[in-house]
CHARMM-style PDB file with segment names, atoms N, HN, CA, C and O in Angstrom:
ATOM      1  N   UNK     1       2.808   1.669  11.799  1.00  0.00      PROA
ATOM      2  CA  UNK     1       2.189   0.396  12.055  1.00  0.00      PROA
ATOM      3  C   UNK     1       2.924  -0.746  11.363  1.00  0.00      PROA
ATOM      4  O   UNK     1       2.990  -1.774  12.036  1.00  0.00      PROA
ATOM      5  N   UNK     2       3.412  -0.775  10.324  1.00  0.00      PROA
ATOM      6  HN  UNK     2       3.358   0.060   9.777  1.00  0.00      PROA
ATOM      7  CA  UNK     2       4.138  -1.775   9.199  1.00  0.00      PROA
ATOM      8  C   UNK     2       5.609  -2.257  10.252  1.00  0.00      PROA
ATOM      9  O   UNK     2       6.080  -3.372  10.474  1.00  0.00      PROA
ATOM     10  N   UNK     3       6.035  -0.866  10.738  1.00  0.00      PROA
ATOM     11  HN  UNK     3       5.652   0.040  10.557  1.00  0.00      PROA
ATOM     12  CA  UNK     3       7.432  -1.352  11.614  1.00  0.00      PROA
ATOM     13  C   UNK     3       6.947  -2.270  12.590  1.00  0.00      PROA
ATOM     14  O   UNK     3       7.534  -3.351  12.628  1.00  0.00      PROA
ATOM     15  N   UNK     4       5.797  -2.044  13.567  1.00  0.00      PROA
ATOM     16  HN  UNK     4       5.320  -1.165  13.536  1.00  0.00      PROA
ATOM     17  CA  UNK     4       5.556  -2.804  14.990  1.00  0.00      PROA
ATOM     18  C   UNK     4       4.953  -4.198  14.483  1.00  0.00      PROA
ATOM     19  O   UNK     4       5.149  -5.190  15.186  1.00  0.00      PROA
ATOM     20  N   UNK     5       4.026  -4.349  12.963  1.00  0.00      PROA
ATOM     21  HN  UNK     5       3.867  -3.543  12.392  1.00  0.00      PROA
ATOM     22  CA  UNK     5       3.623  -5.450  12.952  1.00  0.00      PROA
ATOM     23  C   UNK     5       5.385  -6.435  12.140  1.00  0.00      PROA
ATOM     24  O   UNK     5       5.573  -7.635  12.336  1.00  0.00      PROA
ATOM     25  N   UNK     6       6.272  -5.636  11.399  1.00  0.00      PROA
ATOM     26  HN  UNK     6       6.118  -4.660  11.240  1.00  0.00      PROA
ATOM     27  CA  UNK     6       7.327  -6.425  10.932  1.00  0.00      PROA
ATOM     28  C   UNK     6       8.138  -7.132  12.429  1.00  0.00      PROA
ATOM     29  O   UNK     6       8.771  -8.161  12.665  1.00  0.00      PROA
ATOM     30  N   UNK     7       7.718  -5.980  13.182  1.00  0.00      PROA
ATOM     31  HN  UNK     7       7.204  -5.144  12.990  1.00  0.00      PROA
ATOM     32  CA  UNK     7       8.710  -6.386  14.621  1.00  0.00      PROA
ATOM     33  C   UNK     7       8.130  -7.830  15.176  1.00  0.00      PROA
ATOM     34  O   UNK     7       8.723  -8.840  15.557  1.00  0.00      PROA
ATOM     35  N   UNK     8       6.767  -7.519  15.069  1.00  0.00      PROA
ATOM     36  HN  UNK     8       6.286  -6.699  14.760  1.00  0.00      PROA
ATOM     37  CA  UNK     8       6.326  -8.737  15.997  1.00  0.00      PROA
ATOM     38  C   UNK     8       6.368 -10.093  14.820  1.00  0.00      PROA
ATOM     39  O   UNK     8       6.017 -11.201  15.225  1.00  0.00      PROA
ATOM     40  N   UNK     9       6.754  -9.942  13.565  1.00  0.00      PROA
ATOM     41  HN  UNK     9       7.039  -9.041  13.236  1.00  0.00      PROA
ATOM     42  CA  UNK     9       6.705 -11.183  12.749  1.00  0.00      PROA
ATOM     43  C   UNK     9       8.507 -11.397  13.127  1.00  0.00      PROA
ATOM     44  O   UNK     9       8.961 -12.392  13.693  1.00  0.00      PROA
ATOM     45  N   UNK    10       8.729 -11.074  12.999  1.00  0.00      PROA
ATOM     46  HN  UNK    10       8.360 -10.266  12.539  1.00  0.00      PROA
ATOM     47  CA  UNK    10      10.421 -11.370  13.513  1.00  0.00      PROA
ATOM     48  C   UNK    10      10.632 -11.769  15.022  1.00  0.00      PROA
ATOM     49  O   UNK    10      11.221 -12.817  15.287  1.00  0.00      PROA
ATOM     50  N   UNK    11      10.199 -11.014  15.923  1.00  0.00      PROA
ATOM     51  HN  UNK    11       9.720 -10.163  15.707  1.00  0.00      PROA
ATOM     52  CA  UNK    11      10.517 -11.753  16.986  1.00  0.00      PROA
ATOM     53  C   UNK    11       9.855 -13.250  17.468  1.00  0.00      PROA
ATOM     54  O   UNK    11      10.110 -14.094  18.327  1.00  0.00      PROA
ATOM     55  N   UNK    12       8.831 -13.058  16.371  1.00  0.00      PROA
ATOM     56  HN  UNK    12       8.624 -12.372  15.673  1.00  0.00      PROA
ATOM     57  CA  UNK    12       8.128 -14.612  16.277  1.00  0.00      PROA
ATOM     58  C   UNK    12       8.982 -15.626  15.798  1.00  0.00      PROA
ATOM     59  O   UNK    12       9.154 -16.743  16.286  1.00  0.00      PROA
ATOM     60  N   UNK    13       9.619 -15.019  14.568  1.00  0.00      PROA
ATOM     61  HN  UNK    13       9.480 -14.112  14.172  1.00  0.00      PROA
ATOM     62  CA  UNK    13      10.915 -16.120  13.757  1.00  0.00      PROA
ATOM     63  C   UNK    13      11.522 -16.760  14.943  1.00  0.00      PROA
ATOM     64  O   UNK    13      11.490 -17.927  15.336  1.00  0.00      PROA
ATOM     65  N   UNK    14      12.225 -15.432  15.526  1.00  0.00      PROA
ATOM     66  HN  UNK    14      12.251 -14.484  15.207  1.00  0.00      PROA
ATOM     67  CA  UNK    14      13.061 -15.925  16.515  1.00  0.00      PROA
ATOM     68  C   UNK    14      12.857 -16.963  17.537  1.00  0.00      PROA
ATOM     69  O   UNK    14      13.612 -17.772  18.077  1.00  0.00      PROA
ATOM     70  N   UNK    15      11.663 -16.703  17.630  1.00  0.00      PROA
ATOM     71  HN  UNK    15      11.050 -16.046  17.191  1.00  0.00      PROA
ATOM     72  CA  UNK    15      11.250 -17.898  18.944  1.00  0.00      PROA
ATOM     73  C   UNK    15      11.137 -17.429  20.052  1.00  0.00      PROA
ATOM     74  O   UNK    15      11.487 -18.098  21.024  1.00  0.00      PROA
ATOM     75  N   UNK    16      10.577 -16.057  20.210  1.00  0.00      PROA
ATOM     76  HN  UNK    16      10.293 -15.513  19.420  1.00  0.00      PROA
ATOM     77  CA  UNK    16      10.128 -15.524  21.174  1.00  0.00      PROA
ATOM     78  C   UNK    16       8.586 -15.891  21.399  1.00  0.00      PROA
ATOM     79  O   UNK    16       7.806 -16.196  20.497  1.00  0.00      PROA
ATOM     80  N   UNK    17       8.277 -15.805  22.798  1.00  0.00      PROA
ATOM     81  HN  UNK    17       8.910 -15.557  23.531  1.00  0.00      PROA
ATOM     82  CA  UNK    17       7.055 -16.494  22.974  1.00  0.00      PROA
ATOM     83  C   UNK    17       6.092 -15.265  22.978  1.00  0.00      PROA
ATOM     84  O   UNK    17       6.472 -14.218  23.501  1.00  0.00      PROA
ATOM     85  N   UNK    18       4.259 -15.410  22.134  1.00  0.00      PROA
ATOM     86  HN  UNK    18       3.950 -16.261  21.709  1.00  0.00      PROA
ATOM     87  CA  UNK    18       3.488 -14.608  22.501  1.00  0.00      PROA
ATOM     88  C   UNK    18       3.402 -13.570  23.327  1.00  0.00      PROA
ATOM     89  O   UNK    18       3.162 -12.393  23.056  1.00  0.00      PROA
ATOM     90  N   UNK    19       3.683 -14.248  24.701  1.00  0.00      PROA
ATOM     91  HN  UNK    19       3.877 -15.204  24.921  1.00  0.00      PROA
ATOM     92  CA  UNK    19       3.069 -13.196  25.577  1.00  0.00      PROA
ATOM     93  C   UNK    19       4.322 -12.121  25.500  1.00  0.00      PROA
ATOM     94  O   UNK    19       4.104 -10.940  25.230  1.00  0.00      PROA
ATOM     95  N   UNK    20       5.670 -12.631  25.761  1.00  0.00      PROA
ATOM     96  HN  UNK    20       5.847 -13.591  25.979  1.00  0.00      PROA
ATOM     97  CA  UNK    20       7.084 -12.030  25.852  1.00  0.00      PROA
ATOM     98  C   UNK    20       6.972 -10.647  24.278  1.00  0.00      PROA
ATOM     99  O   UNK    20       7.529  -9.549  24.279  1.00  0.00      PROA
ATOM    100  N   UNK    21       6.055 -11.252  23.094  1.00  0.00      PROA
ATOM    101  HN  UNK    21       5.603 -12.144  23.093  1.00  0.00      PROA
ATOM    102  CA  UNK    21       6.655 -10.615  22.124  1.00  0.00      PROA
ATOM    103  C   UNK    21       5.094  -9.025  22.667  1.00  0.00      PROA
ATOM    104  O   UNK    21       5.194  -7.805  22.535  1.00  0.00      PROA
ATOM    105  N   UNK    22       4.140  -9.695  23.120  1.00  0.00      PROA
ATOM    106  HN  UNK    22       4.059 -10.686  23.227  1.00  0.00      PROA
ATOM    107  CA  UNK    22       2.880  -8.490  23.498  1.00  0.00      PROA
ATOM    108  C   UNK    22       3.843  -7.410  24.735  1.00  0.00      PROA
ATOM    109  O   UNK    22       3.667  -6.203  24.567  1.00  0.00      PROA
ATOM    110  N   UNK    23       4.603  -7.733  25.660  1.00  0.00      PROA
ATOM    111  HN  UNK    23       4.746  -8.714  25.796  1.00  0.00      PROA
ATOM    112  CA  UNK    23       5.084  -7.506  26.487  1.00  0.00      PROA
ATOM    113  C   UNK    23       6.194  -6.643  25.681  1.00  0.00      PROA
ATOM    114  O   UNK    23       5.837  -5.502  25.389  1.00  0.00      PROA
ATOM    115  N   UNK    24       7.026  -6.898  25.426  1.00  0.00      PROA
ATOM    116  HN  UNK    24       7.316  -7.826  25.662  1.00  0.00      PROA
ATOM    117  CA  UNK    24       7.660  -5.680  24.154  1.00  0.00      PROA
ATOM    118  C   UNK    24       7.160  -4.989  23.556  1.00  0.00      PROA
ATOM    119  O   UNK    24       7.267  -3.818  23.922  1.00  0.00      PROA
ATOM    120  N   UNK    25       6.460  -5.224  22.498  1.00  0.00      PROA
ATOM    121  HN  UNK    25       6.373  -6.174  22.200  1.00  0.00      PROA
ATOM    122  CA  UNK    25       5.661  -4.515  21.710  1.00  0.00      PROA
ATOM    123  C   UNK    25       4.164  -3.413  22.282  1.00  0.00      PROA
ATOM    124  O   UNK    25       3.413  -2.645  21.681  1.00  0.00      PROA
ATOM    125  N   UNK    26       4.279  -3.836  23.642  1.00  0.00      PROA
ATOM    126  HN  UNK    26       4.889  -4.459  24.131  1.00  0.00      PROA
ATOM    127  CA  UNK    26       3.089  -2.874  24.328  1.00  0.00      PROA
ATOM    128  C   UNK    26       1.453  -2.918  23.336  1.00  0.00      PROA
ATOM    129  O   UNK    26       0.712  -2.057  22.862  1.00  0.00      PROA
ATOM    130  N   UNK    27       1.465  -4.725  23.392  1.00  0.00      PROA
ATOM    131  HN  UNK    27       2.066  -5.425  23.777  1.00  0.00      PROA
ATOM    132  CA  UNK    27       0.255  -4.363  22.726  1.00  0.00      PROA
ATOM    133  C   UNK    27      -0.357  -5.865  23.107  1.00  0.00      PROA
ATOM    134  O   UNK    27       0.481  -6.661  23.529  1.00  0.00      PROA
ATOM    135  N   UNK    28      -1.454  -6.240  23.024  1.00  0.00      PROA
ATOM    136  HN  UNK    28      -2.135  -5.593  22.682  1.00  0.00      PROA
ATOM    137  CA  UNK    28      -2.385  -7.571  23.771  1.00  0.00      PROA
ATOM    138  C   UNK    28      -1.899  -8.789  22.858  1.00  0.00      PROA
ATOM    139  O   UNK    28      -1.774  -8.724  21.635  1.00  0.00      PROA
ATOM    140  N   UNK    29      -1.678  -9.770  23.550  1.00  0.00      PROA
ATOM    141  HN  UNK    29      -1.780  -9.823  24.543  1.00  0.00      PROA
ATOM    142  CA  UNK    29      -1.214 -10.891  23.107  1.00  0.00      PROA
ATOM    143  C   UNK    29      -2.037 -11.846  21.736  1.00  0.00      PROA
ATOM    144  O   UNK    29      -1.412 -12.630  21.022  1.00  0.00      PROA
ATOM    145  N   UNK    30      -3.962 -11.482  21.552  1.00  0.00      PROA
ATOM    146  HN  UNK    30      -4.471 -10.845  22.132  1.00  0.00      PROA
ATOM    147  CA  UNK    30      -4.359 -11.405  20.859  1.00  0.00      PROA
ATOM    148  C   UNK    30      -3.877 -10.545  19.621  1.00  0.00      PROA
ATOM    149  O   UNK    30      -3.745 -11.264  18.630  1.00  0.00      PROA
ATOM    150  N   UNK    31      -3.606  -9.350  19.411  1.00  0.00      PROA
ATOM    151  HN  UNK    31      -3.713  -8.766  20.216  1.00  0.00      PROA
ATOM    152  CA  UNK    31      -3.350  -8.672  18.781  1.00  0.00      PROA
ATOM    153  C   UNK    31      -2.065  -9.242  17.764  1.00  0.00      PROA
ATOM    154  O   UNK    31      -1.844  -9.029  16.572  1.00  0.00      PROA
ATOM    155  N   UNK    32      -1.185 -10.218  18.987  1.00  0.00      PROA
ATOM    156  HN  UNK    32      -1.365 -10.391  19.955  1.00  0.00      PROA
ATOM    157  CA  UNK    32       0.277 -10.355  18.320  1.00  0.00      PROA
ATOM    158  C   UNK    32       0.017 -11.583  17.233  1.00  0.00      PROA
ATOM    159  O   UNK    32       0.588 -11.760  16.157  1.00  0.00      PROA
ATOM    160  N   UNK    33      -1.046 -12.387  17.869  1.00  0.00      PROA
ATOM    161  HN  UNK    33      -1.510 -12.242  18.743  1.00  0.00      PROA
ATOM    162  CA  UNK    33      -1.552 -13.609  17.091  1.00  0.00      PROA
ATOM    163  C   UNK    33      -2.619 -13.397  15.942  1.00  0.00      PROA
ATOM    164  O   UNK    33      -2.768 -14.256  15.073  1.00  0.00      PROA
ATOM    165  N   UNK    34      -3.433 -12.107  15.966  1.00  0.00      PROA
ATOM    166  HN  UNK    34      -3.311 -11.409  16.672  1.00  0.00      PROA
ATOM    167  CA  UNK    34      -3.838 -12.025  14.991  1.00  0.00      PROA
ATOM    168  C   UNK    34      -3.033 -11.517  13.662  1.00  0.00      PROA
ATOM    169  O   UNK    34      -3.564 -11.679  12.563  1.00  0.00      PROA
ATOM    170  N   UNK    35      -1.341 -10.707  13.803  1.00  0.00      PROA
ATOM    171  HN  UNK    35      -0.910 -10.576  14.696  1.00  0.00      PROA
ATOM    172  CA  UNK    35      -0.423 -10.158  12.960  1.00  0.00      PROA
ATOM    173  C   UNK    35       0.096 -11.305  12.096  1.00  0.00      PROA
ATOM    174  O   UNK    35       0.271 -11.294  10.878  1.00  0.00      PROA
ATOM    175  N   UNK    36       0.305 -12.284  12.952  1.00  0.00      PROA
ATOM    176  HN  UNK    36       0.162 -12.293  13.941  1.00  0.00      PROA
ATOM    177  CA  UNK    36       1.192 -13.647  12.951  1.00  0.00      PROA
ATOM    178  C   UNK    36       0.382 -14.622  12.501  1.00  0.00      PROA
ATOM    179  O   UNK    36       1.007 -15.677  12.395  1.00  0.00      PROA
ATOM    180  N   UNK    37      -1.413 -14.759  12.012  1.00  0.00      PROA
ATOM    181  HN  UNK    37      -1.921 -13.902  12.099  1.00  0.00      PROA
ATOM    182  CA  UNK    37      -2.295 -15.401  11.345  1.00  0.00      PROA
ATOM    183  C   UNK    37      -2.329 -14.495  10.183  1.00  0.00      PROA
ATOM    184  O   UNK    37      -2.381 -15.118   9.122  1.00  0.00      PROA
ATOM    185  N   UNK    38      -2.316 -13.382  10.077  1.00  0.00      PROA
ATOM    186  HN  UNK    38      -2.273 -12.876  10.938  1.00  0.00      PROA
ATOM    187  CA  UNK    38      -2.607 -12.600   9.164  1.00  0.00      PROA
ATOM    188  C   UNK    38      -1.689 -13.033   8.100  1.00  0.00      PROA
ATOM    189  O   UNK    38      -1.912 -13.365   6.936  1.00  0.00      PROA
ATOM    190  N   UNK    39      -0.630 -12.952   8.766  1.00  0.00      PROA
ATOM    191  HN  UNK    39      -0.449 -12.683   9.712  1.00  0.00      PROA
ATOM    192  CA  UNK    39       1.107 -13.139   7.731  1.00  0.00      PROA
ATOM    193  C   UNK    39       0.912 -14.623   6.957  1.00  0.00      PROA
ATOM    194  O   UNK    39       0.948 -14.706   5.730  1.00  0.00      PROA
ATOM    195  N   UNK    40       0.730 -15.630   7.721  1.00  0.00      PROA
ATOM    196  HN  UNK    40       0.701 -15.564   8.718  1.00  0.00      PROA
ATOM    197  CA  UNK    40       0.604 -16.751   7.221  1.00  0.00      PROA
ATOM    198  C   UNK    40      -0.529 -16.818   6.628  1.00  0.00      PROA
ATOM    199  O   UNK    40      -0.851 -17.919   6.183  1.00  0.00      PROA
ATOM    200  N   UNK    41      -1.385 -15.753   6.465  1.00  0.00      PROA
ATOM    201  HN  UNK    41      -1.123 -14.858   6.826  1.00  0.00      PROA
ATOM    202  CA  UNK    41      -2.798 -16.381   5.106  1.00  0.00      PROA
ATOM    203  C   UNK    41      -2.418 -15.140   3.959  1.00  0.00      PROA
ATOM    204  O   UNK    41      -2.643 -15.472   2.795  1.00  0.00      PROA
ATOM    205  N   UNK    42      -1.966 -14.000   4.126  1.00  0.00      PROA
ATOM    206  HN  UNK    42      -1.783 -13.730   5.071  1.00  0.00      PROA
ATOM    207  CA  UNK    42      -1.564 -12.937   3.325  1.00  0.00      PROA
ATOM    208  C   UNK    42      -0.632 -12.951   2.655  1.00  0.00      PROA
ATOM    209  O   UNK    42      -0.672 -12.817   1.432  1.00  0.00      PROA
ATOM    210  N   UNK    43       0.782 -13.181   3.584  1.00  0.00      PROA
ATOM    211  HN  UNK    43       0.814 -13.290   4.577  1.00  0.00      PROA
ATOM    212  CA  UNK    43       1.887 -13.267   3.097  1.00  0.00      PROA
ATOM    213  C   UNK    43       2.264 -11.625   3.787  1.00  0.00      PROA
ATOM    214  O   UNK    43       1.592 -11.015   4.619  1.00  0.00      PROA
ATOM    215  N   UNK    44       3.963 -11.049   2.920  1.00  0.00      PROA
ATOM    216  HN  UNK    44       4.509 -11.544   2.245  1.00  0.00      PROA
ATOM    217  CA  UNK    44       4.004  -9.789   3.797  1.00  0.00      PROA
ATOM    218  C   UNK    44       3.352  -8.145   3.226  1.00  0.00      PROA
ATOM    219  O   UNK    44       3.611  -6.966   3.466  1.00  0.00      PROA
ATOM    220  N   UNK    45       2.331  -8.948   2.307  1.00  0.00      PROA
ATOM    221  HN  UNK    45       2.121  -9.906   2.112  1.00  0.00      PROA
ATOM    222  CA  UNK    45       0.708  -7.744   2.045  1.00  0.00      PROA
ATOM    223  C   UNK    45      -0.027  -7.776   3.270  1.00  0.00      PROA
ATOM    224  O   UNK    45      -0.983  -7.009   3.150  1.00  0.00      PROA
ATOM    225  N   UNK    46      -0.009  -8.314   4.382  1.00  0.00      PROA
ATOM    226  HN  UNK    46       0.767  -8.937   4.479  1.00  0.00      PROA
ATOM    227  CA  UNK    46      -0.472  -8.077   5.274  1.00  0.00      PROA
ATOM    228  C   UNK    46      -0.039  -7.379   6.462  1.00  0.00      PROA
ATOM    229  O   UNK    46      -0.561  -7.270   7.572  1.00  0.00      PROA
ATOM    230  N   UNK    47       1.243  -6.846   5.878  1.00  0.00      PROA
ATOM    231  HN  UNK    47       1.666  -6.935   4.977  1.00  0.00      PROA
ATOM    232  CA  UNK    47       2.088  -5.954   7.261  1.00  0.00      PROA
ATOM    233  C   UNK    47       1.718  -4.411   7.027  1.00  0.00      PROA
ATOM    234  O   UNK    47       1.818  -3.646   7.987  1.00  0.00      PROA
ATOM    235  N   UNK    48       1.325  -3.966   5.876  1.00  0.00      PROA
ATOM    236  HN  UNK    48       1.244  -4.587   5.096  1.00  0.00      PROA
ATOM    237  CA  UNK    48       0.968  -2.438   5.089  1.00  0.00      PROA
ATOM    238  C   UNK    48      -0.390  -2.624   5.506  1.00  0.00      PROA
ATOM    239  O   UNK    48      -0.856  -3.757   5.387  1.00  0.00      PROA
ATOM    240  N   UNK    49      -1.336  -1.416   6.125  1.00  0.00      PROA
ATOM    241  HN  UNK    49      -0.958  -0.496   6.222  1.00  0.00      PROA
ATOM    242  CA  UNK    49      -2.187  -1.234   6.284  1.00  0.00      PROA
ATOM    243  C   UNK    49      -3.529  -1.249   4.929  1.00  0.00      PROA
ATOM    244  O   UNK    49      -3.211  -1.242   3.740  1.00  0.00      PROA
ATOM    245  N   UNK    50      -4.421  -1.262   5.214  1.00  0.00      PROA
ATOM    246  HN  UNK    50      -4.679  -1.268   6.180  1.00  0.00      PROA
ATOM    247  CA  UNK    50      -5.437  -1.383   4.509  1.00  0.00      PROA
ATOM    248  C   UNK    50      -6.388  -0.255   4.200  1.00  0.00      PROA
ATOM    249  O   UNK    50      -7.110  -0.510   3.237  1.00  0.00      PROA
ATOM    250  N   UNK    51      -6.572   0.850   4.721  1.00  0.00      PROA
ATOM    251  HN  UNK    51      -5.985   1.057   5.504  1.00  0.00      PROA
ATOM    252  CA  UNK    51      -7.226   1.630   4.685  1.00  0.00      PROA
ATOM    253  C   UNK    51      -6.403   2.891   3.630  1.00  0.00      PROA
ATOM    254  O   UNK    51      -5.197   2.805   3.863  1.00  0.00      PROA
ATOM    255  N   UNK    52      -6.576   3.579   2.976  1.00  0.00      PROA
ATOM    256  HN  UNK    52      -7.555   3.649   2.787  1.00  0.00      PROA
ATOM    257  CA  UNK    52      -5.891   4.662   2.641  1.00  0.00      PROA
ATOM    258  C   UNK    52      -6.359   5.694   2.863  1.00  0.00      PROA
ATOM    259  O   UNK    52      -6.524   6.437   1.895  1.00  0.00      PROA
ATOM    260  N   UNK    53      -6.762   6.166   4.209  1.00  0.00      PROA
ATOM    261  HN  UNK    53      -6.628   5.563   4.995  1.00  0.00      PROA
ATOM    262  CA  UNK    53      -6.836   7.224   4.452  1.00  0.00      PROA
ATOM    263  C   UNK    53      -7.385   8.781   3.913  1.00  0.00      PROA
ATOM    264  O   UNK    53      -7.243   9.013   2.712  1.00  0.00      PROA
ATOM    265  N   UNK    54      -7.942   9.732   4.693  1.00  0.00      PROA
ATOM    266  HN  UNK    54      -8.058   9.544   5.669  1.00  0.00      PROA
ATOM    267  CA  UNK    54      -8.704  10.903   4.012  1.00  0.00      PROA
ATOM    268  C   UNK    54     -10.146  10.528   3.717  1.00  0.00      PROA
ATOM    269  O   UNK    54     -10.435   9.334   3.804  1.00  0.00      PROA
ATOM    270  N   UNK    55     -11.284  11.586   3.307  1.00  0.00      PROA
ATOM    271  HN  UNK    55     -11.049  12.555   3.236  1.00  0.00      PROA
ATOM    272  CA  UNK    55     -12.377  11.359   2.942  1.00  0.00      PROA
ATOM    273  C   UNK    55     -12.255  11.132   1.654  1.00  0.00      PROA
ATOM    274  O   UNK    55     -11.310  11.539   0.978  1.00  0.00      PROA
ATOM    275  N   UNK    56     -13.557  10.221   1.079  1.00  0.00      PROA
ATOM    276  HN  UNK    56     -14.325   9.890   1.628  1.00  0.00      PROA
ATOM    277  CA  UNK    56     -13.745  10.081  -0.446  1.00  0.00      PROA
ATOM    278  C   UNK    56     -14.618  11.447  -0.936  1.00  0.00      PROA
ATOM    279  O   UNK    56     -15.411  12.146  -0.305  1.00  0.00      PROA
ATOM    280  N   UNK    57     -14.256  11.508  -1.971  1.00  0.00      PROA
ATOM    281  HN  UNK    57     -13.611  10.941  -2.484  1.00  0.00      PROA
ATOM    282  CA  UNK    57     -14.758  12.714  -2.834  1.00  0.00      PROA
ATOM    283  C   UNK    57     -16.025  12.888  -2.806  1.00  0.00      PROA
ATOM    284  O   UNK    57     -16.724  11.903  -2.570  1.00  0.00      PROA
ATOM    285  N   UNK    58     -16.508  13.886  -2.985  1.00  0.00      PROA
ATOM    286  HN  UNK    58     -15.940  14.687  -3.176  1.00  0.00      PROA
ATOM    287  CA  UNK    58     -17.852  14.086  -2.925  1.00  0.00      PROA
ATOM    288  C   UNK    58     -18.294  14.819  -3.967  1.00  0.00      PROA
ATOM    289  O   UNK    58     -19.378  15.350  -3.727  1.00  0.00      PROA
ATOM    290  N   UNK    59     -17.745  15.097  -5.298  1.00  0.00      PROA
ATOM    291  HN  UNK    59     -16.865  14.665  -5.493  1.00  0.00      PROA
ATOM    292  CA  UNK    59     -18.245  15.760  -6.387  1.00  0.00      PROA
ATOM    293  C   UNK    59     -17.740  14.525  -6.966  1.00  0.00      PROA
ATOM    294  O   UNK    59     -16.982  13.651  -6.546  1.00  0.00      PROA
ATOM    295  N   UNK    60     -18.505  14.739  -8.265  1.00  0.00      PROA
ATOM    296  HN  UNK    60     -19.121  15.449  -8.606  1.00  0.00      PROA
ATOM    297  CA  UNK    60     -18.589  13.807  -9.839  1.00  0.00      PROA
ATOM    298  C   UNK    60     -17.591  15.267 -10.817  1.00  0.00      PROA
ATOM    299  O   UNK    60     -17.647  16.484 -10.644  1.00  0.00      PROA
ATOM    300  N   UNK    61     -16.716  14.389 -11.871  1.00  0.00      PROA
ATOM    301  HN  UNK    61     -16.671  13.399 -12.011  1.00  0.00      PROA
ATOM    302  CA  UNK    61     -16.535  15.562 -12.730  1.00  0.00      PROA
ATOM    303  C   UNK    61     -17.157  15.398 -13.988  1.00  0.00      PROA
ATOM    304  O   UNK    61     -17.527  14.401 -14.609  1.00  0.00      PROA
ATOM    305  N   UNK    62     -17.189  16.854 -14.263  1.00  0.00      PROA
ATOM    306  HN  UNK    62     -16.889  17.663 -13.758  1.00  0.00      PROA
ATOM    307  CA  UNK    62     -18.267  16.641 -15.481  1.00  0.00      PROA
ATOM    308  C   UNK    62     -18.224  15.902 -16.790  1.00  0.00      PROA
ATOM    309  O   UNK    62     -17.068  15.708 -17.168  1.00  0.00      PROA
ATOM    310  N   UNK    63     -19.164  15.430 -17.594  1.00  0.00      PROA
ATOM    311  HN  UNK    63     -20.103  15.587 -17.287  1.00  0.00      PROA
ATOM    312  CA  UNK    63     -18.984  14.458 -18.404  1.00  0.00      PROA
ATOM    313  C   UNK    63     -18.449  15.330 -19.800  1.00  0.00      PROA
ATOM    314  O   UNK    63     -19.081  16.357 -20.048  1.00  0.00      PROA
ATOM    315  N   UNK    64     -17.480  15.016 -20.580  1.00  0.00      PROA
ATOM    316  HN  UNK    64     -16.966  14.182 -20.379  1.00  0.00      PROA
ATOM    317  CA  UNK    64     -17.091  15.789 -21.548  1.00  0.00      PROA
ATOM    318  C   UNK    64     -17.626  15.055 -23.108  1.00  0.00      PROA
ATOM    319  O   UNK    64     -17.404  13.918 -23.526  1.00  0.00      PROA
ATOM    320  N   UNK    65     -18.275  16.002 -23.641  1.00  0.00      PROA
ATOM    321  HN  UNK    65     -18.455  16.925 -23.301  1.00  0.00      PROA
ATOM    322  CA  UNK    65     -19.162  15.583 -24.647  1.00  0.00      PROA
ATOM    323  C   UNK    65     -18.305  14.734 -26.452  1.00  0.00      PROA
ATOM    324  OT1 UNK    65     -19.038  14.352 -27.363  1.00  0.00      PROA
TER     325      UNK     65
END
């Protein structure tokens, strides 16, 4: 995900237009503008995903006296 959203912040540099950069990237032209708002309020902490993945734990460890 980090490669396709770096792709679509670069072909933005370039001066490729919205729809042209959704049309490459195989993904909705919303989508390309929300990467490209994201960048400009985040900075490039917003190209690395957010979630880290797997379930959270479900035991406590025990308290050591």
């Amino acid at each position: 995900m980090t490669w396709r959203r770096a792709q679509m912040v670069l072909l933005s540099a370039q001066g490729m237009s919205v729809a042209k950069i959704a049309q490459v990237a195989f993904t909705s032209e919303d989508r390309v503008r929300d990467v490209i708002h994201n960048l400009n309020a985040d900075g490039f902490d917003s190209l690395y995903p957010k979630y880290k993945g797997g379930r959270a734990p479900t035991f406590t460890l025990p308290a050591t006296p």
